[in-house]
LOZA-559107 format. One record per residue (C-alpha): residue in one letter; x, y, z. Coordinates in steps of 0.25 Angstrom, whole numbers, plus 5000, padded with zeros to 4 digits. Example, Ala and Ser with C-alpha at 12.3 -4.5 7.8 and 13.67 -1.06 7.14 Angstrom:
2
A504949825031
S505549965029
***
This chain:
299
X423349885285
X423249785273
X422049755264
X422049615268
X421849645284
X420749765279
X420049645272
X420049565285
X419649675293
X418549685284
X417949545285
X418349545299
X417349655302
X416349625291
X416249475298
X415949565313
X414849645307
X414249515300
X414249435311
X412649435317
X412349515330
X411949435344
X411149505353
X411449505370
X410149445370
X410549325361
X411849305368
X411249295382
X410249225379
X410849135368
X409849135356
X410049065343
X410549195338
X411649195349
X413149135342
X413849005350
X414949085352
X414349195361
X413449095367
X413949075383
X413148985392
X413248945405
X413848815414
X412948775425
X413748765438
X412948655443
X412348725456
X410948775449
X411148905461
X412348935453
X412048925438
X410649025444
X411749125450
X412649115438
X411649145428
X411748995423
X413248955426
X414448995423
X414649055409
X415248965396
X416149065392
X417249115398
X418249085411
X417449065423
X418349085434
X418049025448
X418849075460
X418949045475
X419748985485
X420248855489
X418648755493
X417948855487
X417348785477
X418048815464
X418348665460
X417048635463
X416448735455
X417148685442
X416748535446
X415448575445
X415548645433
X416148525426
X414848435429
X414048515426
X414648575412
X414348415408
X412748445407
X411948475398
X411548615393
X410148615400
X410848585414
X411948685412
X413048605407
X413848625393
X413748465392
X415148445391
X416448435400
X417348485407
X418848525408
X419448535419
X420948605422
X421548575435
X422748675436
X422848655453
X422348505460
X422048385454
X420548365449
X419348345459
X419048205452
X418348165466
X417648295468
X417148295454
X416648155454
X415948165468
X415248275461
X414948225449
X414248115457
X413448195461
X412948285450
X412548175442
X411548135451
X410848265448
X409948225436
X409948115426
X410748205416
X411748205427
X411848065430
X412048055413
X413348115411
X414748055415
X415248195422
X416548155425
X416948105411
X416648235406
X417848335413
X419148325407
X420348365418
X421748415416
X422648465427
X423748575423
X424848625432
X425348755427
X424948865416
X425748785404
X424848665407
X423548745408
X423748825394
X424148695389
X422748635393
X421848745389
X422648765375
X422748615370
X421948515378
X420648615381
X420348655366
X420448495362
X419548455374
X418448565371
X418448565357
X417748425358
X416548495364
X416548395375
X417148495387
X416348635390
X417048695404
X418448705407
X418948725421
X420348765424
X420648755440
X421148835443
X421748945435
X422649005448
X423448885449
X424248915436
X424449065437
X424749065452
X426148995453
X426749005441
X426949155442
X427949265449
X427549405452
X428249445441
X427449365430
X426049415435
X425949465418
X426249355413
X425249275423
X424249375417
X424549365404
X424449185406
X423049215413
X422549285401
X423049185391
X422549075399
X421149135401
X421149185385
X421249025381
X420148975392
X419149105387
X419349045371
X419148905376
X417848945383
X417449035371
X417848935360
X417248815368
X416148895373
X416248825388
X416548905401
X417948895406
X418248895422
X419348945428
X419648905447
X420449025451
X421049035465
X420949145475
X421849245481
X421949325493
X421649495489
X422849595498
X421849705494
X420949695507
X420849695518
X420149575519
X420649445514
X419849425502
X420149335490
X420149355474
X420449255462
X421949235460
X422549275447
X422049435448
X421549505437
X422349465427
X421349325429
X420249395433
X420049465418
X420249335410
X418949265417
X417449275414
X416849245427
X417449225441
X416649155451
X417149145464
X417049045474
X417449055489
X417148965502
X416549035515
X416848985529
X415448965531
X414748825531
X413448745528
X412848615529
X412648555517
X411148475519
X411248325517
X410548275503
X410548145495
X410248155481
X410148005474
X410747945485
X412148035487
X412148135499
X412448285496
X412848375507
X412748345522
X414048405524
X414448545529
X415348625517
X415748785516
X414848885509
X415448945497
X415349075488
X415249095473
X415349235468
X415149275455
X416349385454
X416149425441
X415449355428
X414949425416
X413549375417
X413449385432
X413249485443
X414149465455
X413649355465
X413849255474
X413349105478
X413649025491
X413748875488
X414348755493
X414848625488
X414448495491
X414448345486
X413848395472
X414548525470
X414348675473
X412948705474
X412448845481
X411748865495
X410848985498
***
């Protein structure tokens, strides 16, 4: 070993035993003493029952993965998300936009709008911003494409400040065509890359990062039973998996009018959200459903 890498071993460590100590207790709570960097808020999901259940939302660090089924409410999750990332901090947004990677079907732009007519009816801070100039959408088609977005176009659109949520939907459609039985380590190892980029964006930018999975049937029962697509290799990159699936039960949805628009009337499936595993949450589950405004829970 040289003198010159001793020297920078030394200031490297001199620089580790200099740097101030935080308390648990400053990081939970976030004090003054507590650093940006180690800071890690919440984003509201915009159903109060669910911001309760998740201790606050879902976490701004790290990749939230939410995985489910086909009508189970994943893309309807993320809608949500984007709105309500766009108010302020005191109602549980990050006051900023959104990105939105589309890797599978065109855009909801319809969807979206609808329920972005409703949500600004909610409060006059509602009715104040313009939600959709605020959600920036790119539509990829393959792995290439999807790297190329998070490497080049990502970092220039968050560095402005202006965007604090990317969603990718979905992650599956990339990694489940492209490969043969014979290049499952090579899938693994473009997973990891891919997850390793969207956890710096998130822990440079400070924002959370949301990843749709797909589902797929389990062999190893009995009963047919389905887990998120991609295996392990997936499930070891990501910070929190929700899941969502759709029950073949059904309820009428009571028929209200807020400032003149009708919400509900109509009957609609009852759906799950599990918390599968979190590093700030025990294991739970919610039933919800989704209606003109968006996904909202039912007891």
């Amino acid at each position: 070993m040289t003198q010159s890498s001793l020297t920078g071993n030394t200031a490297n460590a001199h620089q580790i035993l200099t740097e101030p100590s935080h308390t648990a207790f400053d990081i939970q709570k976030l004090t003054d003493k507590c650093p940006d960097r180690l800071k890690i808020g919440k984003l509201s999901t915009g159903c109060k029952q669910i911001d309760e259940a998740l201790r606050g939302g879902i976490l701004t660090r790290g990749i939230t993965e939410i995985a489910g089924e086909s009508a189970s409410g994943k893309t309807q999750f993320c809608l949500q998300l984007c709105l309500s990332v766009q108010l302020p901090h005191n109602l549980g947004g990050l006051s900023a936009g959104a990105a939105y990677i589309c890797t599978e079907d065109v855009f909801p732009s319809k969807r979206l709008g609808q329920m972005i007519g409703y949500f600004s009816q909610r409060t006059d801070i509602h009715k104040k911003i313009a939600f959709g100039d605020n959600i920036f959408i790119e539509h990829v088609a393959d792995l290439e494409s999807l790297n190329a977005c998070i490497h080049q176009k990502l970092p220039h659109l968050l560095s402005s400040g202006g965007v604090k949520l990317v969603i990718v939907d979905s992650v599956a459609a990339v990694f489940r065509c492209d490969y043969e039985l014979k290049d499952m380590y090579k899938r693994s190892k473009h997973m990891a890359s891919l997850a390793a980029s969207l956890q710096k964006l998130s822990s440079k930018y400070c924002l959370p990062v949301v990843c749709v999975n797909q589902v797929t049937d389990s062999m190893q029962t009995l009963h047919r039973r389905q887990i998120p697509a991609l295996g392990l290799a997936w499930s070891n990159q990501i910070t929190c998996r929700l899941s969502l699936a759709r029950t073949s039960h059904e309820l009428d949805l009571p028929r209200n009018i807020l400032n003149g628009v009708v919400i509900g009337g109509f009957p609609t499936s009852i759906r799950t959200l599990e918390v599968t595993f979190a590093p700030n949450l025990p294991n739970l589950e919610l039933v919800y459903v989704i209606d003109q405004e968006g996904i909202k829970t039912v007891s």
